[in-house]
Residue frames relative to the residue before (quaternion, step in Angstrom):
aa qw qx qy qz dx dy dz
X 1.0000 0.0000 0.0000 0.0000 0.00 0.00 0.00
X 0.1318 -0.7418 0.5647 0.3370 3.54 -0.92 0.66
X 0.6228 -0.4087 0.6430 0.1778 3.20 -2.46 0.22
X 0.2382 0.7514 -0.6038 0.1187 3.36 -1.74 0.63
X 0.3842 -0.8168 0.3571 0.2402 2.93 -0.11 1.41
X 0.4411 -0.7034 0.5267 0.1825 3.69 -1.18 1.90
X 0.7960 0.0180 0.1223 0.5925 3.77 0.22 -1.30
X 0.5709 -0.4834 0.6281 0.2143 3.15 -1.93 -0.72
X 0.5032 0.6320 -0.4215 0.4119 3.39 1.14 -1.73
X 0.1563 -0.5577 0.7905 0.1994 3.52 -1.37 0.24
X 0.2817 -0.7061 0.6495 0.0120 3.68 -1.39 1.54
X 0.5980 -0.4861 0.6076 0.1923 3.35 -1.44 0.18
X 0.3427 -0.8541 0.2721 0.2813 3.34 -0.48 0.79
X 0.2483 0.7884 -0.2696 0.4940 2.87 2.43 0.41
X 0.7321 0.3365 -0.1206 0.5799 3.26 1.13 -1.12
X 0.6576 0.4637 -0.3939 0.4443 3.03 0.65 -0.04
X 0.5484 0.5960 -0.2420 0.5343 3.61 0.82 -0.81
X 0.5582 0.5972 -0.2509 0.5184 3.82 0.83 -1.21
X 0.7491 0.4904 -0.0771 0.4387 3.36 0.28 -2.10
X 0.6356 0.3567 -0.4705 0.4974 3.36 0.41 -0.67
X 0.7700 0.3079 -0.4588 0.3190 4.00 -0.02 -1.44
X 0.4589 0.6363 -0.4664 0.4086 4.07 0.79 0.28
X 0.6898 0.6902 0.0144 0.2180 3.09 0.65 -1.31
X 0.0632 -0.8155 0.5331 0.2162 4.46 0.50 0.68
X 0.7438 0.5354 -0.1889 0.3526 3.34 1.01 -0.36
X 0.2582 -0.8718 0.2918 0.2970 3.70 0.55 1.06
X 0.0075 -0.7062 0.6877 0.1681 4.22 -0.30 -0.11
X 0.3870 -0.5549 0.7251 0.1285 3.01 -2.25 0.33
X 0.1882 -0.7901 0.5772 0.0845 3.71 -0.97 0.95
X 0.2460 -0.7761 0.5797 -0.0332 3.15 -0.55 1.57
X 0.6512 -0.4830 0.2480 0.5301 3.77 0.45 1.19
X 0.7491 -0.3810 0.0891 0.5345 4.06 0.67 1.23
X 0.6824 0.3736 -0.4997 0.3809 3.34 0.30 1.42
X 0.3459 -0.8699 0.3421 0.0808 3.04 -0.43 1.12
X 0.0653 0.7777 -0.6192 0.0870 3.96 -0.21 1.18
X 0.5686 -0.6653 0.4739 -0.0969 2.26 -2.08 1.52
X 0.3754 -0.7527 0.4986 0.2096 3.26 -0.34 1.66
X 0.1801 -0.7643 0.5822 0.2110 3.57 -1.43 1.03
X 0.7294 -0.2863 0.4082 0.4684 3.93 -1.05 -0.03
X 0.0257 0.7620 -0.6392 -0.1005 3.65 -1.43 0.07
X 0.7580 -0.4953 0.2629 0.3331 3.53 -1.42 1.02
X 0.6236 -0.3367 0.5123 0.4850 3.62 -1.38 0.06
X 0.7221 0.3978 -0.4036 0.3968 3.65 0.13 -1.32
X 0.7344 0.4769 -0.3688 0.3118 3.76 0.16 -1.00
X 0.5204 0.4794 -0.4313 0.5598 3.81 1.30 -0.76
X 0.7206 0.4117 -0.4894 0.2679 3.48 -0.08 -1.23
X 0.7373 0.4123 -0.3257 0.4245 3.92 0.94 -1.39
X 0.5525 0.5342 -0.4631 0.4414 3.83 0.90 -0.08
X 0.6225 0.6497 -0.1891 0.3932 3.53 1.07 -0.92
X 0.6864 0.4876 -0.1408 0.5208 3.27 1.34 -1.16
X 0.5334 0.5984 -0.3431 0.4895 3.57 1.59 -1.23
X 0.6458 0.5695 -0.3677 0.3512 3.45 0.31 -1.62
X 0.8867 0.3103 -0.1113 0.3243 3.61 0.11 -1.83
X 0.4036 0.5507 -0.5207 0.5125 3.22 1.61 0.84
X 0.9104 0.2932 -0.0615 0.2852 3.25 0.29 -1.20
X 0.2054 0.6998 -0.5336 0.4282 2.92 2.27 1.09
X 0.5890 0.7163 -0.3044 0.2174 3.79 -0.07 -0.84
X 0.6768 0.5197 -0.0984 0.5119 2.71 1.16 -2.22
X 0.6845 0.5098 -0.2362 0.4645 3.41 0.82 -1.79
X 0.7361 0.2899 -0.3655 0.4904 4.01 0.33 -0.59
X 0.5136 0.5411 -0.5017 0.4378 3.97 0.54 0.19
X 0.7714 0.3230 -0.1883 0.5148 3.77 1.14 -1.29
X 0.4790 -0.7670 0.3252 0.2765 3.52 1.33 0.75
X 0.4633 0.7653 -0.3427 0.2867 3.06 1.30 0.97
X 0.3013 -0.7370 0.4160 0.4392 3.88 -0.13 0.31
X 0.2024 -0.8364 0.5072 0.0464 3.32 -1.40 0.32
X 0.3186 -0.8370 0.4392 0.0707 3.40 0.61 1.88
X 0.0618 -0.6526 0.7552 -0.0031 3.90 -1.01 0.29
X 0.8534 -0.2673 -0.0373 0.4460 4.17 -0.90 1.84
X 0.8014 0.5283 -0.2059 0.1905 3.32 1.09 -0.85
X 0.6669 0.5260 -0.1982 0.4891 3.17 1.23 -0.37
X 0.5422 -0.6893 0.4119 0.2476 3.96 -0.70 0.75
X 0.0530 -0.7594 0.5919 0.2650 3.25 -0.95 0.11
X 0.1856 -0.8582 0.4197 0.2300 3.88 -0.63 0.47
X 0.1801 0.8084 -0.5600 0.0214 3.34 -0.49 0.72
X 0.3083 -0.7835 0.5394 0.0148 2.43 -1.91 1.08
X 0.1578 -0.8906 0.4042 -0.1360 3.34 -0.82 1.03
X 0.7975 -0.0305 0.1177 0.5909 3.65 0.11 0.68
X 0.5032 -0.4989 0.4245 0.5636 3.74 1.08 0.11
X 0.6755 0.4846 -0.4990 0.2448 3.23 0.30 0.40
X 0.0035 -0.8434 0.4869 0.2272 4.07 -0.76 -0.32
X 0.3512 -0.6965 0.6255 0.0149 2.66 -1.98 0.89
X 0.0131 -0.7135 0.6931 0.1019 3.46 -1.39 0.43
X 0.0197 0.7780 -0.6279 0.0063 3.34 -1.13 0.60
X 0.2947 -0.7142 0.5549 0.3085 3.46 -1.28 0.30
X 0.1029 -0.7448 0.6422 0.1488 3.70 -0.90 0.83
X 0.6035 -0.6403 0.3593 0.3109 2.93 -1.36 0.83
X 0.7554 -0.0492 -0.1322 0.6399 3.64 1.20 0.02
X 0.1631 -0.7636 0.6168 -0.0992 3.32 -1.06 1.06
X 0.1061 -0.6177 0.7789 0.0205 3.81 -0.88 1.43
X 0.0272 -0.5488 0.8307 -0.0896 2.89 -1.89 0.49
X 0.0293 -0.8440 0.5335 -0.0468 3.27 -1.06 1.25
X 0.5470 0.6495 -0.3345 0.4088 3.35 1.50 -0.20
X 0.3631 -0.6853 0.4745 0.4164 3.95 -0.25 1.15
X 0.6229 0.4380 -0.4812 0.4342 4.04 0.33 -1.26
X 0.7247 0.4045 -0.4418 0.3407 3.92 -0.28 -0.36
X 0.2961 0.7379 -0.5120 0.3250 3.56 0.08 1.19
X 0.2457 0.7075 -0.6378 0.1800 3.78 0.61 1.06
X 0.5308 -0.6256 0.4397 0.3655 3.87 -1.01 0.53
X 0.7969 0.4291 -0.2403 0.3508 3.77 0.85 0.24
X 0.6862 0.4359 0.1530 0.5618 2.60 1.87 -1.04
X 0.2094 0.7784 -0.5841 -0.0949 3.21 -1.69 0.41
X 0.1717 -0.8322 0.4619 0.2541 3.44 -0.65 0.69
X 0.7405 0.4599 -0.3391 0.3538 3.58 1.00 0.12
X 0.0005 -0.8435 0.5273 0.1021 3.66 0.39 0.75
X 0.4304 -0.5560 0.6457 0.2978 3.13 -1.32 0.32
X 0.8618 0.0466 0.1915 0.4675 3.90 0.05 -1.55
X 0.0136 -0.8407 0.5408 0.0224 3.26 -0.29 0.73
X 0.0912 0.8134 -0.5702 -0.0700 3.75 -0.62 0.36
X 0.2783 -0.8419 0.4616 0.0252 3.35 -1.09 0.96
X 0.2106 -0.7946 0.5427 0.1725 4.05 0.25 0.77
X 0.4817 -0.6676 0.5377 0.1820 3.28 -0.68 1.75
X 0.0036 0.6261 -0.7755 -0.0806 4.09 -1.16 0.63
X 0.6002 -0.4394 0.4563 0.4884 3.97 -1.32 -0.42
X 0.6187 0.6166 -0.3878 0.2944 3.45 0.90 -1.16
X 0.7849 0.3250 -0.0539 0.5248 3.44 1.19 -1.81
X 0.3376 0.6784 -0.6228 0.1949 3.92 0.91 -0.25
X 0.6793 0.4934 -0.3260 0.4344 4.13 0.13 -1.17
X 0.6686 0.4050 -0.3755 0.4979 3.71 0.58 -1.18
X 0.7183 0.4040 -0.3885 0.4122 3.41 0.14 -1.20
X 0.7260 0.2610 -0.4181 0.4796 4.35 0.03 -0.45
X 0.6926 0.3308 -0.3754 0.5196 4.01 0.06 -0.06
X 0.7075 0.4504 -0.3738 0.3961 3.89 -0.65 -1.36
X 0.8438 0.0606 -0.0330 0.5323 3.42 -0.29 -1.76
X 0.5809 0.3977 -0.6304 0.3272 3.63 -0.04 0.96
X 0.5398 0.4026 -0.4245 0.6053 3.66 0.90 0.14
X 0.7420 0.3469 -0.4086 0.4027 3.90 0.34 -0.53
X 0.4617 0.6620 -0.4775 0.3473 3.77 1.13 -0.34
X 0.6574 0.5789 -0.3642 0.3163 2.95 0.64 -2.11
X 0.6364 0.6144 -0.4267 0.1881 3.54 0.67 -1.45
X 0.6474 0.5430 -0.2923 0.4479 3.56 1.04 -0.99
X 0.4562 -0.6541 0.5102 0.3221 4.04 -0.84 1.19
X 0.7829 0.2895 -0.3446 0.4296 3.32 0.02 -1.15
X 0.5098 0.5972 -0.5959 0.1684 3.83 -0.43 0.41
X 0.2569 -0.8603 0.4389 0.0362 3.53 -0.37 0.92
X 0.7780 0.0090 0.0749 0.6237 3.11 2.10 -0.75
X 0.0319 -0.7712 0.6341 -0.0452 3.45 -0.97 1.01
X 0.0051 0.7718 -0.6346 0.0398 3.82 -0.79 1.15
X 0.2921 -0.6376 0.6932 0.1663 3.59 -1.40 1.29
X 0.2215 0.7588 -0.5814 -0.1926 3.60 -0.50 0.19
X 0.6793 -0.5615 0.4392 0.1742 3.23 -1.55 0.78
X 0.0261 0.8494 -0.4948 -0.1818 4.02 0.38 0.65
X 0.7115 0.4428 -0.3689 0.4021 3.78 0.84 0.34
X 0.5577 0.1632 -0.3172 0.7495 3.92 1.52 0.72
X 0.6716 -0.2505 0.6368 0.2841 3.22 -2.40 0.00
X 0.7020 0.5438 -0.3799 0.2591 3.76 -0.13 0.73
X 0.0965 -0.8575 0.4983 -0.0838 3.20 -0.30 1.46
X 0.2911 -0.7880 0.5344 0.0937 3.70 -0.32 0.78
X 0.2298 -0.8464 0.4740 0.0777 3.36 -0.61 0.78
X 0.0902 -0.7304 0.6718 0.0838 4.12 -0.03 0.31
X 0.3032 0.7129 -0.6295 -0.0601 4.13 -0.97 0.66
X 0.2279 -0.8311 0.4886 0.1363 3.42 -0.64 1.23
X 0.2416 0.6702 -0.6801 0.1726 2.87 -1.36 0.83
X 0.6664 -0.4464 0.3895 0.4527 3.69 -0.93 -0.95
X 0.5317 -0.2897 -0.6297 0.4867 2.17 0.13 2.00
X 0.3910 -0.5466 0.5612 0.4832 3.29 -1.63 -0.21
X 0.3315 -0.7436 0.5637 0.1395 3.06 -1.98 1.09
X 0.1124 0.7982 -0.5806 -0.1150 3.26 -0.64 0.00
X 0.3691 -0.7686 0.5179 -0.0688 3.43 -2.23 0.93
X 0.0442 0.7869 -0.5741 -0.2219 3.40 -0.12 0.23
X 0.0594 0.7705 -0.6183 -0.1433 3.93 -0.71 0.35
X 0.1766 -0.7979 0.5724 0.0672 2.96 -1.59 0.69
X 0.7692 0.1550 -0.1170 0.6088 3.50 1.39 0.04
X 0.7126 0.4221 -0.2332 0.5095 3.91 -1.02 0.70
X 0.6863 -0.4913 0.4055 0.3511 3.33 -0.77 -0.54
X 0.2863 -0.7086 0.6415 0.0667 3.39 -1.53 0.16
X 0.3204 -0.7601 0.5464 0.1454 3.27 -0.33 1.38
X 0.1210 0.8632 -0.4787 -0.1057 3.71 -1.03 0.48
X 0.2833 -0.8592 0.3690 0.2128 2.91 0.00 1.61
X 0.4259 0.5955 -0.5653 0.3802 4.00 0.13 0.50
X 0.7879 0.3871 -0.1346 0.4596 3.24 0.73 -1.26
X 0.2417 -0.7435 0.5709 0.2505 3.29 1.31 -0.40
X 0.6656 0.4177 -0.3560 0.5058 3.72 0.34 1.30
X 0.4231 -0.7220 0.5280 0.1446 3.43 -1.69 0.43
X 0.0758 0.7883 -0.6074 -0.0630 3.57 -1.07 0.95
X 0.5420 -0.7029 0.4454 0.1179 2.94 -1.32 1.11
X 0.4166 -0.6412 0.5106 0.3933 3.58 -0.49 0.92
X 0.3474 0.6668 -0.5570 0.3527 4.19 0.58 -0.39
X 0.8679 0.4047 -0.0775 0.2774 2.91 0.34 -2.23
X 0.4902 0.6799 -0.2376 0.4909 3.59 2.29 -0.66
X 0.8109 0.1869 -0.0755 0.5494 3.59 0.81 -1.13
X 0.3566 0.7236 -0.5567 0.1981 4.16 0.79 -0.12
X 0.6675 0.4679 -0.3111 0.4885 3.63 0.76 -0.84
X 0.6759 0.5631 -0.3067 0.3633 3.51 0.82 -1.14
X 0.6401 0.5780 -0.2872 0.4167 3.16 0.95 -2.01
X 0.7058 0.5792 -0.1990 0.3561 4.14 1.03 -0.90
X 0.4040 0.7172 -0.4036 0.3994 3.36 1.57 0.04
């Protein structure tokens, strides 16, 4: 999805929160500035679309929920906060259950557009990290086979696959790029 900056005003995250359930147009809150979510391509729905309904399965066996653009993540950082919308968001912890929000992801994965490729590898991979329980973050590429892997811990690891499968340890399970890009690859 791309990004474009809505205002200046720095908001309250009261107001912000408020604004969004008001509100057809989604924004991200970047400790009180508010940006506007843009639209995203056949290809990126189709490979976000495919991600999801693999890794529904896994997620409802590990009784986890499994968000797809709509749902926030919240992180905090330095005193500062952030919401953002990832294109898919697990979250596995029962106590994290606000209706707008989470702040404990398990896995986050983000579908590269031109608009958001820079924000998504710099901005929110340094803001992800902030959040403890994230175990995984993936950029994937919807116009090649290429998925990028982020796994935190001591050290951070990182992957780039481009064929086969992708182990994912949150979910304790494997998805196959096949299953990531079959819709796409059919355009």
């Amino acid at each position: 999805m791309s990004s474009a900056p809505a205002c200046r005003t720095r908001i309250s995250i009261e107001d912000y929160l408020d604004g969004e359930t008001r509100s057809d147009i989604k924004h991200e809150y970047l400790d009180g500035e508010v940006v506007a979510m843009g639209g995203a391509s056949a290809t990126h729905g189709l490979v976000a679309g495919a991600f999801h309904a693999a890794l529904l399965p896994h997620a409802r066996r590990k009784g986890c929920q499994l968000f797809m653009a709509d749902m926030k993540v919240r992180i905090e950082h330095s005193g500062q906060t952030y919401f953002y919308y990832p294109d898919l968001l697990l979250a596995c912890d029962p106590q994290d259950r606000d209706p707008y929000y989470r702040r404990c992801p398990c896995l986050i994965v983000e579908v590269l557009s031109p608009s958001t490729e820079r924000i998504d590898h710099r901005e929110k991979l340094f803001a992800y990290q902030a959040a403890p329980s994230l175990r995984e973050y993936l950029l994937v590429d919807p116009e090649k086979r290429s998925v990028e892997v982020y796994r935190f811990g001591d050290p951070v690891r990182y992957e780039t696959f481009t064929e086969g499968s992708i182990r994912l340890d949150c979910l304790n399970a494997e998805i196959t790029l096949d299953e990531i890009y079959m819709d796409a690859e059919a355009l």
